[in-house]
C-alpha beads as a LAMMPS data file, in Angstrom:
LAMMPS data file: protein, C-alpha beads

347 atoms
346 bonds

1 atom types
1 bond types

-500.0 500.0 xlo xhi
-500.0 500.0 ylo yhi
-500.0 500.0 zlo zhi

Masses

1 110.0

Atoms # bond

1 1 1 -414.672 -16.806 -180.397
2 1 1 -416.152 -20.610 -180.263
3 1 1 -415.520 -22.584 -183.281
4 1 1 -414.500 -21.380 -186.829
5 1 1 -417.123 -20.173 -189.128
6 1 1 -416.958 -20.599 -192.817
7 1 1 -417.373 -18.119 -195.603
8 1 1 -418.754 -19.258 -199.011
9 1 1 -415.652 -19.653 -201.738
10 1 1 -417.742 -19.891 -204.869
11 1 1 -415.815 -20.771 -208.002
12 1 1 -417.744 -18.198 -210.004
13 1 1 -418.642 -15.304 -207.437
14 1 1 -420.706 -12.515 -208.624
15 1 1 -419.934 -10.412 -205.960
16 1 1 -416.412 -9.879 -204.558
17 1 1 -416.141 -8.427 -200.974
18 1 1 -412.895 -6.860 -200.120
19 1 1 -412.031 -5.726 -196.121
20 1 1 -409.397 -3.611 -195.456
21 1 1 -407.798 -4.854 -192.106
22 1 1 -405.118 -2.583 -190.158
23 1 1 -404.937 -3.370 -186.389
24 1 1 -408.721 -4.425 -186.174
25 1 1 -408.463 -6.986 -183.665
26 1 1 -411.512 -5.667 -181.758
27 1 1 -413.477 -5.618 -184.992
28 1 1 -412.655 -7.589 -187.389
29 1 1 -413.933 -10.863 -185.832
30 1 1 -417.590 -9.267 -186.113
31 1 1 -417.838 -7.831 -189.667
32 1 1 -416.655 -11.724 -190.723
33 1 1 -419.099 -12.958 -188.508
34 1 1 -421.777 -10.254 -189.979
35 1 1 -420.671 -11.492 -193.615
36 1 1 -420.508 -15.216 -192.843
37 1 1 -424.250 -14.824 -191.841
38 1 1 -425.590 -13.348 -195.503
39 1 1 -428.370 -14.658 -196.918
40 1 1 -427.176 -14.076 -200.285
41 1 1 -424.390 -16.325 -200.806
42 1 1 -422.631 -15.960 -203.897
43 1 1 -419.501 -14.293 -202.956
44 1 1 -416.050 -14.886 -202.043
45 1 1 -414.306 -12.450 -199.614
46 1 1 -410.720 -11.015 -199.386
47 1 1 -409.268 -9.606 -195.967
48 1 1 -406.343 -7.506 -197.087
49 1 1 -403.787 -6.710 -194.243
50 1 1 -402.052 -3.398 -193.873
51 1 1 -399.381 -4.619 -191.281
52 1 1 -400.985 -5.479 -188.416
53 1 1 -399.429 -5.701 -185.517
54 1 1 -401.818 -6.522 -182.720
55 1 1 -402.318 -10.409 -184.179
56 1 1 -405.798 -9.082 -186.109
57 1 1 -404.653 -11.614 -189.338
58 1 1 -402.873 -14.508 -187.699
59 1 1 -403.991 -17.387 -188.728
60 1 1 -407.205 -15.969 -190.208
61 1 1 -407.292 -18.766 -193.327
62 1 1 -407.793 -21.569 -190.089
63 1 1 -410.176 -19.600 -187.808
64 1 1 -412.495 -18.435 -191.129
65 1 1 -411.875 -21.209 -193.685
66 1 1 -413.161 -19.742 -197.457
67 1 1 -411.374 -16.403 -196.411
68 1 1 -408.647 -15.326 -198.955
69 1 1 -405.788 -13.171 -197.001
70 1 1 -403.861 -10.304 -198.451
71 1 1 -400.743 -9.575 -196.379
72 1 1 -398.841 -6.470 -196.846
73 1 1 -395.642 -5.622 -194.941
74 1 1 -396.591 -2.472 -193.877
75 1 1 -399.668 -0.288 -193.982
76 1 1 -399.805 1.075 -197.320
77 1 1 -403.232 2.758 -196.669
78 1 1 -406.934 2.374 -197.710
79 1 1 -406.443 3.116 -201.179
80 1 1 -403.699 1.013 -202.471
81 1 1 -405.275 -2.037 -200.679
82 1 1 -408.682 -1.744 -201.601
83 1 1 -407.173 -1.371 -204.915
84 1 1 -404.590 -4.582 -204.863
85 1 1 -407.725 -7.017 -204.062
86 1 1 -409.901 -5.880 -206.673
87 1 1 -407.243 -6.436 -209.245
88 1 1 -407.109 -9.868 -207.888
89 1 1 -411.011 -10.784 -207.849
90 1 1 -413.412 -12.215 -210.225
91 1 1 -416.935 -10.776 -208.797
92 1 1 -418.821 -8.643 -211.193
93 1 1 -419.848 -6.751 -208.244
94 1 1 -416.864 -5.213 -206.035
95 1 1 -417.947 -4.786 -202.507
96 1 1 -415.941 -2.545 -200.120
97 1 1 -416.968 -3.072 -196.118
98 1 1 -414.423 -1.635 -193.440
99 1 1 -413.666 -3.354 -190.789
100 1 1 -415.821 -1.844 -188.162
101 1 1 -418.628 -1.899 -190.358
102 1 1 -421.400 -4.759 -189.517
103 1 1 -424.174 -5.581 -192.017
104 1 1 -427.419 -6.923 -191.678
105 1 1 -428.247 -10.492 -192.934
106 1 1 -430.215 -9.224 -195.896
107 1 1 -427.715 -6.948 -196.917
108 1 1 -425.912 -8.236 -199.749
109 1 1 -428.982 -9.656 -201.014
110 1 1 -430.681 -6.156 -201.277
111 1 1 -428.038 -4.576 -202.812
112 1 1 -428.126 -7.415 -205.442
113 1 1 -431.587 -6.663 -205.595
114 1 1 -431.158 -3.291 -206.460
115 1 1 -428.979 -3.991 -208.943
116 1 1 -431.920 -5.747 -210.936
117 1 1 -434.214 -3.308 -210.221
118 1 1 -432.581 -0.396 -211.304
119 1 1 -430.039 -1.084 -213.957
120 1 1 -429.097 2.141 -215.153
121 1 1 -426.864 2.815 -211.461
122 1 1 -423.271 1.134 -211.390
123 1 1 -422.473 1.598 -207.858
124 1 1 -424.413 1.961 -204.518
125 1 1 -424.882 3.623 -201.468
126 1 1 -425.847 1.230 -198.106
127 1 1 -427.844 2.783 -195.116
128 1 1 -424.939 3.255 -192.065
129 1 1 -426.013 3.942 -188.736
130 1 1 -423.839 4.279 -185.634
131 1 1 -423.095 0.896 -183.847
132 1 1 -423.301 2.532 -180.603
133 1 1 -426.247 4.137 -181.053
134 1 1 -428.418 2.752 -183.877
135 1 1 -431.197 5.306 -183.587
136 1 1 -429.137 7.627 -184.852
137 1 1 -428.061 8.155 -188.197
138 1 1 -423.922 7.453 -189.423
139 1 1 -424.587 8.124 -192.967
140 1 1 -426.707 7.940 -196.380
141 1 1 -424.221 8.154 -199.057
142 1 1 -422.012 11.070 -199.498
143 1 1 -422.613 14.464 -200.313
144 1 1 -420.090 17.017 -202.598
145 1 1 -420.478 20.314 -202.299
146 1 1 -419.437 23.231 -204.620
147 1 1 -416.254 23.969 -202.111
148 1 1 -415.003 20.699 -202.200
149 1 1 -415.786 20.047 -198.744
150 1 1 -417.432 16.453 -198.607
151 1 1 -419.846 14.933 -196.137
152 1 1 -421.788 12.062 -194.960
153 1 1 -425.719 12.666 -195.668
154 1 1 -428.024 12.575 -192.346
155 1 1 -425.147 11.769 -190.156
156 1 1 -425.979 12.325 -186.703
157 1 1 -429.464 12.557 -187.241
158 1 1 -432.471 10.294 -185.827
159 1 1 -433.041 7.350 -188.117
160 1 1 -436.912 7.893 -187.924
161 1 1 -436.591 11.865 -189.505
162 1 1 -434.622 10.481 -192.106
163 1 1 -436.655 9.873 -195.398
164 1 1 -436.359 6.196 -196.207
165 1 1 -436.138 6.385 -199.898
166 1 1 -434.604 4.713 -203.137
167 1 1 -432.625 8.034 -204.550
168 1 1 -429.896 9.388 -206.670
169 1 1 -426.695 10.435 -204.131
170 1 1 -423.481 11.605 -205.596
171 1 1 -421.594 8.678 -204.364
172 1 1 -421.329 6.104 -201.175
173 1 1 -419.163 6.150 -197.952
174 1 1 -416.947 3.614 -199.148
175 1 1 -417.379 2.236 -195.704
176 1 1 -420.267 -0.065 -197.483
177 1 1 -420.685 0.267 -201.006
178 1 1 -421.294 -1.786 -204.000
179 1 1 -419.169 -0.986 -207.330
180 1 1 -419.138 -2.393 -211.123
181 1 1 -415.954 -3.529 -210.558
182 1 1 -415.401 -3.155 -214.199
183 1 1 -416.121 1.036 -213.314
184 1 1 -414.096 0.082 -211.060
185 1 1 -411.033 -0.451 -212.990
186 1 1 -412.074 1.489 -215.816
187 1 1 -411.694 4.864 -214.211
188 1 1 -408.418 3.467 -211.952
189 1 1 -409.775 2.358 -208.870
190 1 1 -409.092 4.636 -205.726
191 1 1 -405.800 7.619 -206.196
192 1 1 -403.378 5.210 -204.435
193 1 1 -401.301 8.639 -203.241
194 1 1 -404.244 9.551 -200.972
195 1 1 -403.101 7.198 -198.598
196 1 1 -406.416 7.471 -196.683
197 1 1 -409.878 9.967 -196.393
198 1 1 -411.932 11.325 -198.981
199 1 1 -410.569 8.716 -201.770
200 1 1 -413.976 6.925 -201.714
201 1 1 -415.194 10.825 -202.590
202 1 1 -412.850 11.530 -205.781
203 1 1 -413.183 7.818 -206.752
204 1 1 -417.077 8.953 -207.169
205 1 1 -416.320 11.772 -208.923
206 1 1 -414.285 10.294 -211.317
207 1 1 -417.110 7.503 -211.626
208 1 1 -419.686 10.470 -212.191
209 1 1 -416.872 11.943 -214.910
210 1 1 -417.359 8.797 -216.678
211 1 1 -421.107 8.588 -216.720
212 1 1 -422.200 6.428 -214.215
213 1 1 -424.459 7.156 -211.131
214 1 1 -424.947 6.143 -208.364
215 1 1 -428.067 5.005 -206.115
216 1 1 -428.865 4.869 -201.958
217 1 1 -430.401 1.585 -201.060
218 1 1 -431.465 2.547 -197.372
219 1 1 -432.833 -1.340 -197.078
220 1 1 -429.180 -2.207 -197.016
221 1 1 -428.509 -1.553 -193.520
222 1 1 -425.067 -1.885 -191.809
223 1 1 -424.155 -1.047 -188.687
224 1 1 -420.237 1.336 -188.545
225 1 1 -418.350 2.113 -185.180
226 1 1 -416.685 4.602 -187.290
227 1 1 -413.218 6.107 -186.975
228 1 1 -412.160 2.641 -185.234
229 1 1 -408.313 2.953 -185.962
230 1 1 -407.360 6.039 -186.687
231 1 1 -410.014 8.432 -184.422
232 1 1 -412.340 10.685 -184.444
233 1 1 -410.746 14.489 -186.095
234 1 1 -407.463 13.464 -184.802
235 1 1 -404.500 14.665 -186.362
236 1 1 -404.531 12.121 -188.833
237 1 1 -408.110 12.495 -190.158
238 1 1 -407.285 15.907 -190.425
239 1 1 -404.306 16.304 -192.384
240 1 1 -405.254 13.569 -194.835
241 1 1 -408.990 14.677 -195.363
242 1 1 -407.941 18.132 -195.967
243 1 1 -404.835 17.687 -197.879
244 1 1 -406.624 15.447 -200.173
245 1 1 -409.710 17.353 -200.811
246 1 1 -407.842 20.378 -202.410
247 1 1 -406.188 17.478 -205.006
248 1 1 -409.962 16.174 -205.585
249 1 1 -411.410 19.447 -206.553
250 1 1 -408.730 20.733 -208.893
251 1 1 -408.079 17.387 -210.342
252 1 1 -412.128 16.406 -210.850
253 1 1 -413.657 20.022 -210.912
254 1 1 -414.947 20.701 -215.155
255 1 1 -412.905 24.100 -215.741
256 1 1 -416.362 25.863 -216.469
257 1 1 -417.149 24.916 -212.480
258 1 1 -413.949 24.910 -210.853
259 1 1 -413.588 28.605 -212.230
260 1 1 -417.388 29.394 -210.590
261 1 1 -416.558 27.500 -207.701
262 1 1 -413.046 28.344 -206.766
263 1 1 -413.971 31.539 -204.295
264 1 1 -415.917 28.627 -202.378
265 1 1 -413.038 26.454 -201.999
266 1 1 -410.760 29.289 -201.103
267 1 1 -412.833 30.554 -198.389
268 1 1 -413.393 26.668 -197.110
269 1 1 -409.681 26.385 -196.932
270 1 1 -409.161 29.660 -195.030
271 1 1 -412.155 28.480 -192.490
272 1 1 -410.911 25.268 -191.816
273 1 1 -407.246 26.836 -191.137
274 1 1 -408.458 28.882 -188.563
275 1 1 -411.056 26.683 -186.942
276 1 1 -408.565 23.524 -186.646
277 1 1 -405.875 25.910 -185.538
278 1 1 -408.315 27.216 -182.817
279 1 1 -408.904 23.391 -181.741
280 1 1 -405.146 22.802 -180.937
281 1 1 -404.104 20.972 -184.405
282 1 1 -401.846 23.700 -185.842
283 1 1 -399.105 21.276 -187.281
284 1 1 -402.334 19.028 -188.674
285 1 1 -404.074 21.325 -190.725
286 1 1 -401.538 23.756 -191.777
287 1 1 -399.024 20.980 -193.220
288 1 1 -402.436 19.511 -194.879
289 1 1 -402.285 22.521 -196.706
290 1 1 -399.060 23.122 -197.322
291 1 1 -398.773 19.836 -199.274
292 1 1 -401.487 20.329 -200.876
293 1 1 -400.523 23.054 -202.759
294 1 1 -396.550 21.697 -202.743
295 1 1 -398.014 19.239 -205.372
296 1 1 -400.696 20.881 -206.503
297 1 1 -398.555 21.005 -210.393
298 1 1 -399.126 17.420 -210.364
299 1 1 -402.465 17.400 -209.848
300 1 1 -403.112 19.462 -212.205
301 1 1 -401.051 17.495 -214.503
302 1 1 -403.840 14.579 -213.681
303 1 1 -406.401 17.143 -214.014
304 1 1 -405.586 16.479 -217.985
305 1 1 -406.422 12.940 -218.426
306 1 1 -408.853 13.090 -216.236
307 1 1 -411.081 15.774 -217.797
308 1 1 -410.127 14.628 -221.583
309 1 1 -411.906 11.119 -221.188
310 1 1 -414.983 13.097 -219.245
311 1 1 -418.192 11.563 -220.839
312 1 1 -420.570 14.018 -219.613
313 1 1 -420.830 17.654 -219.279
314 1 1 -420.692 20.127 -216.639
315 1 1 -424.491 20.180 -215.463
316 1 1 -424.706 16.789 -215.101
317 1 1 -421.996 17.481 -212.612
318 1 1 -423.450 20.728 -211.260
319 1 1 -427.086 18.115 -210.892
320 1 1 -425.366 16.136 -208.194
321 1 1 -423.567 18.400 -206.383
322 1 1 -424.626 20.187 -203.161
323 1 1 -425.254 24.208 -203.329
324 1 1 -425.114 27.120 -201.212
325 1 1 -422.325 28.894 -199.810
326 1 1 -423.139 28.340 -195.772
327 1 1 -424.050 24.495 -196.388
328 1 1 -421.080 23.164 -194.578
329 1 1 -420.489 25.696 -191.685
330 1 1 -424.433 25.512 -190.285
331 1 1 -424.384 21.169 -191.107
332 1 1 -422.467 20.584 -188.079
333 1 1 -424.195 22.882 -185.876
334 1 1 -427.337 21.396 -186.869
335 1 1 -426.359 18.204 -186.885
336 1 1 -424.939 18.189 -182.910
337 1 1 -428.419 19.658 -182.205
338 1 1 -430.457 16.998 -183.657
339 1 1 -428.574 14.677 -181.820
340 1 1 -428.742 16.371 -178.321
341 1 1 -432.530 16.597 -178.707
342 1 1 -432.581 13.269 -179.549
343 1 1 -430.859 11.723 -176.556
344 1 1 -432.778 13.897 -174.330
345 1 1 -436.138 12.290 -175.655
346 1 1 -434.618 8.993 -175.300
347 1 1 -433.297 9.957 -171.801

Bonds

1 1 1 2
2 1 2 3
3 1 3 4
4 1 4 5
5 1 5 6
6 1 6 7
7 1 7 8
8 1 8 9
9 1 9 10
10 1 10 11
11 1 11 12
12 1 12 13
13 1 13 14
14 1 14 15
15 1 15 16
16 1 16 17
17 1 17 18
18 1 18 19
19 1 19 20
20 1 20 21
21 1 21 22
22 1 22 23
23 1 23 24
24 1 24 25
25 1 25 26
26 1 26 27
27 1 27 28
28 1 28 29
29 1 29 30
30 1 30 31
31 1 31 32
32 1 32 33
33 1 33 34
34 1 34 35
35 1 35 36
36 1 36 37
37 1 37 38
38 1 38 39
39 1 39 40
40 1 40 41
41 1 41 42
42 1 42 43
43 1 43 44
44 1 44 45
45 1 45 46
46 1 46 47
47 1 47 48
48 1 48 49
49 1 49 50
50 1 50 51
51 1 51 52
52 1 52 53
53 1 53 54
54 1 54 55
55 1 55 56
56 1 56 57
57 1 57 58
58 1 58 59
59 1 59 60
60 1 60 61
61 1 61 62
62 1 62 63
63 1 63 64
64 1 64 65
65 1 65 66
66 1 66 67
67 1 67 68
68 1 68 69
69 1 69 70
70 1 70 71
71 1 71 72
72 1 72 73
73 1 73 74
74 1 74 75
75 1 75 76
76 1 76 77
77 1 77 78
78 1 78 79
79 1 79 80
80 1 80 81
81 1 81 82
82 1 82 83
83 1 83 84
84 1 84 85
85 1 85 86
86 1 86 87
87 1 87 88
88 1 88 89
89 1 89 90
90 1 90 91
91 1 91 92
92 1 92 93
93 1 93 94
94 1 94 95
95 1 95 96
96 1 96 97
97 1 97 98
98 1 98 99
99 1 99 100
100 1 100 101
101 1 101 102
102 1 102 103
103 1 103 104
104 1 104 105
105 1 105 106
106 1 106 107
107 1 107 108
108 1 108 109
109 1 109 110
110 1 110 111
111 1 111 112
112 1 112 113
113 1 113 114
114 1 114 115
115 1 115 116
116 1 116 117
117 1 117 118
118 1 118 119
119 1 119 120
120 1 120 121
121 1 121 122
122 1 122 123
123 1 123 124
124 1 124 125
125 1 125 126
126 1 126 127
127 1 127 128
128 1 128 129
129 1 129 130
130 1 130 131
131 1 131 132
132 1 132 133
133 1 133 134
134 1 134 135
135 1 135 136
136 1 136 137
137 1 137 138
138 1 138 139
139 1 139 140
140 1 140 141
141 1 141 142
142 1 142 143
143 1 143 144
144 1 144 145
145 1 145 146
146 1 146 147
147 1 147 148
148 1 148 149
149 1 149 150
150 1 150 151
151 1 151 152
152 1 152 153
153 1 153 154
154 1 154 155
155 1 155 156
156 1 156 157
157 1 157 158
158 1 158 159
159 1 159 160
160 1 160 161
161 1 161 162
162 1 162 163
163 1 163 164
164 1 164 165
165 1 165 166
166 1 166 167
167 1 167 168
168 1 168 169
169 1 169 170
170 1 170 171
171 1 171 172
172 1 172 173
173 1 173 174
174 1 174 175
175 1 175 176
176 1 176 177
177 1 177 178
178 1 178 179
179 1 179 180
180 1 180 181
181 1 181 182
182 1 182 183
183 1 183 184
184 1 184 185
185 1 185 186
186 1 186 187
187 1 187 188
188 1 188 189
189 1 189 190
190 1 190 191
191 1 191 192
192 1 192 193
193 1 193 194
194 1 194 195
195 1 195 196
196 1 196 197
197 1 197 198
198 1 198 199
199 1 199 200
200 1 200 201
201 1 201 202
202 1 202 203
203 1 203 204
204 1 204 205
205 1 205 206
206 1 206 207
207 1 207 208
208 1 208 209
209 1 209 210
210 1 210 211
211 1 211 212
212 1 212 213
213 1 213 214
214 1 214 215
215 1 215 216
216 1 216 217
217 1 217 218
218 1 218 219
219 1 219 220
220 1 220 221
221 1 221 222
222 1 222 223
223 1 223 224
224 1 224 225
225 1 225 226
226 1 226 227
227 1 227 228
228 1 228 229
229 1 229 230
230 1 230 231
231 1 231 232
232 1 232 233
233 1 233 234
234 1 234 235
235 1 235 236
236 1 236 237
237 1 237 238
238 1 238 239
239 1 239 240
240 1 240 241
241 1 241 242
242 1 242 243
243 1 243 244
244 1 244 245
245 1 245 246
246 1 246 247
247 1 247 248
248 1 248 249
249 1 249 250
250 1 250 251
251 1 251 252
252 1 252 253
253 1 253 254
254 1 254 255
255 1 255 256
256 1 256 257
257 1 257 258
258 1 258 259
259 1 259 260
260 1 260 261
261 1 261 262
262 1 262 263
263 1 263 264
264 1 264 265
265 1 265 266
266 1 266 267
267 1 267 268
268 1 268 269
269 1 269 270
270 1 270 271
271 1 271 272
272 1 272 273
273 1 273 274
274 1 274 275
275 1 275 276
276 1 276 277
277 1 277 278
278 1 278 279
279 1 279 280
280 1 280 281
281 1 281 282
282 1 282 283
283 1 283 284
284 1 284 285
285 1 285 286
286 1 286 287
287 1 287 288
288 1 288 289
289 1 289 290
290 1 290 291
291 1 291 292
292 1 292 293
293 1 293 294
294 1 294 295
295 1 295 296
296 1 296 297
297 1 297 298
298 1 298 299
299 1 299 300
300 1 300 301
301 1 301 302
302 1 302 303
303 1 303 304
304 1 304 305
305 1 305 306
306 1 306 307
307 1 307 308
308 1 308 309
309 1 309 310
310 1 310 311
311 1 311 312
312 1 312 313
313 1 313 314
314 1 314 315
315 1 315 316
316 1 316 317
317 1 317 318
318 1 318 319
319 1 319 320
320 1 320 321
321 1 321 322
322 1 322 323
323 1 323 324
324 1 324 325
325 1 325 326
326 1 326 327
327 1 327 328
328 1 328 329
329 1 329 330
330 1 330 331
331 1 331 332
332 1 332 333
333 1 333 334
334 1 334 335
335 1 335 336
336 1 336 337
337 1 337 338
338 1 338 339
339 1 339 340
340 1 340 341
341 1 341 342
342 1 342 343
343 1 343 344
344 1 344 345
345 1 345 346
346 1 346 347
């Protein structure tokens, strides 16, 4: 890098932008450059560090002066750090941006914009496609479906066949998104004991729970890498993603759906067991679900508060939600061919 680059440090920031930092050297350098380049400029940002070790945070207050630094010993995972900073900012807006994740210079400022425009939505959705390919799609918000299986909307398909349009989505890929931070608190920021994967998914059903909604703003574009640090269905994604989304459907599910739904998320979990097993990651997927129904008493002990300060009722949920029992197992299949056909135009 060439000489330091500042980041605004307004007194009164109306939007607070937190970055989660855990061995980003490669990375990290861009997204501040990405941010320091806004055109909307009323915003302080926060890196919070999760025990680095390859030198990703030394000496970050010199190199980006107006950057606030949150150093943790040790890496006490997305959730808990994402959810130290925002107890610490003033923003009315909380913005969440990995690491690996690059925006465009009129990205904060459309997402503000939105805001305006459409004030009955408390948190927001950006437009992600995939760094190293950005005709092709990484994400537009997040989908839940009636399993509890979770996905990111269009991913893998060519930007130009996805519809470009200002919708409803259940919730954002917490790799860009926008909150109320005051939602934010309210509902108790992310489940600190996910440690990492799908908490940006039950933090948006707990956010629905509560009555707000949430809106896809495909103008704000930002670029992801995606899987940066901890890889692509390695071990790791897989035992926390699937550990965690049993906890998220029996803590979030209303009873009246989680009683429909449950012969869904049964046969998910028995699918994934076999189909991770047949990959090689025994030890991943089965321990995912071992401990996930080790403590599944407790969270069905948060099930209670959670569902007794629900503000809406079950079809509101049941609206957002995806249906359909084969969603999940033909998405993938689908989604792998869209993107073969569209390298082999582009070829």
């Amino acid at each position: 890098m060439g000489m330091p680059t500042s980041l605004p440090d307004p007194p009164d920031p109306v939007v607070s932008i937190v970055v989660v930092n855990w061995n980003g050297a490669e990375v990290l350098p861009r997204c501040l450059e990405a941010l320091s380049a806004q055109t909307y400029r009323e915003f302080d940002v926060t890196v919070v560090d999760n025990g680095s070790k390859d030198g990703s945070a030394d000496d970050l207050e010199r190199r980006w002066p107006g950057v606030r630094v949150l150093r943790l010993a040790e890496n006490k995972g997305f959730a808990v750090a994402n959810n130290l900073s925002a107890e610490q900012t003033a923003g009315r807006w909380l913005v969440l941006i990995n690491n690996d994740a690059f925006p465009e210079v009129n990205w904060l400022e459309t997402l503000i914009s939105a805001t305006k425009e459409y004030p009955e939505y408390s948190f927001f959705g950006s437009r992600l496609v995939q760094y190293h390919d950005p005709d092709m799609m990484d994400g537009a918000g997040d989908v839940y479906h009636i399993s509890g299986l979770a996905w990111r909307r269009h991913y893998n398909h060519p930007v130009s066949e996805v519809p470009h349009n200002v919708e409803e989505i259940f919730g954002p890929c917490a790799a860009a998104a926008m909150y109320l931070r005051e939602a934010f608190l309210e509902v108790g920021g992310f489940a600190d004991y996910y440690f990492s994967y799908h908490e940006d998914v039950d933090l948006s059903f707990r956010l629905r729970l509560a009555g707000y909604r949430c809106l896809y703003v495909p103008d704000a574009v930002v670029k992801h890498v995606g899987s940066a640090t901890t890889g692509v269905q390695s071990d790791f994604a897989v035992y926390y993603g699937h550990r965690n989304l049993v906890w998220s459907f029996f803590q979030n599910m209303p009873t009246r759906l989680l009683w429909k739904y449950l012969p869904a998320h049964i046969l998910a979990n028995l699918i994934y067991l076999v189909y991770y097993s047949g990959r090689g990651q025994v030890k991943a997927i089965w321990r995912a679900k071992w401990d996930a129904f080790r403590d599944l008493p407790g969270a069905l002990r948060r099930r209670r508060s959670i569902q007794e300060s629900c503000a809406v009722g079950p079809a509101e949920i049941d609206r957002v939600i995806e249906h359909g029992w084969l969603g999940p197992y033909v998405l993938g299949f689908r989604s792998r061919q869209k993107a073969r056909q569209a390298r082999r135009v582009g070829s």
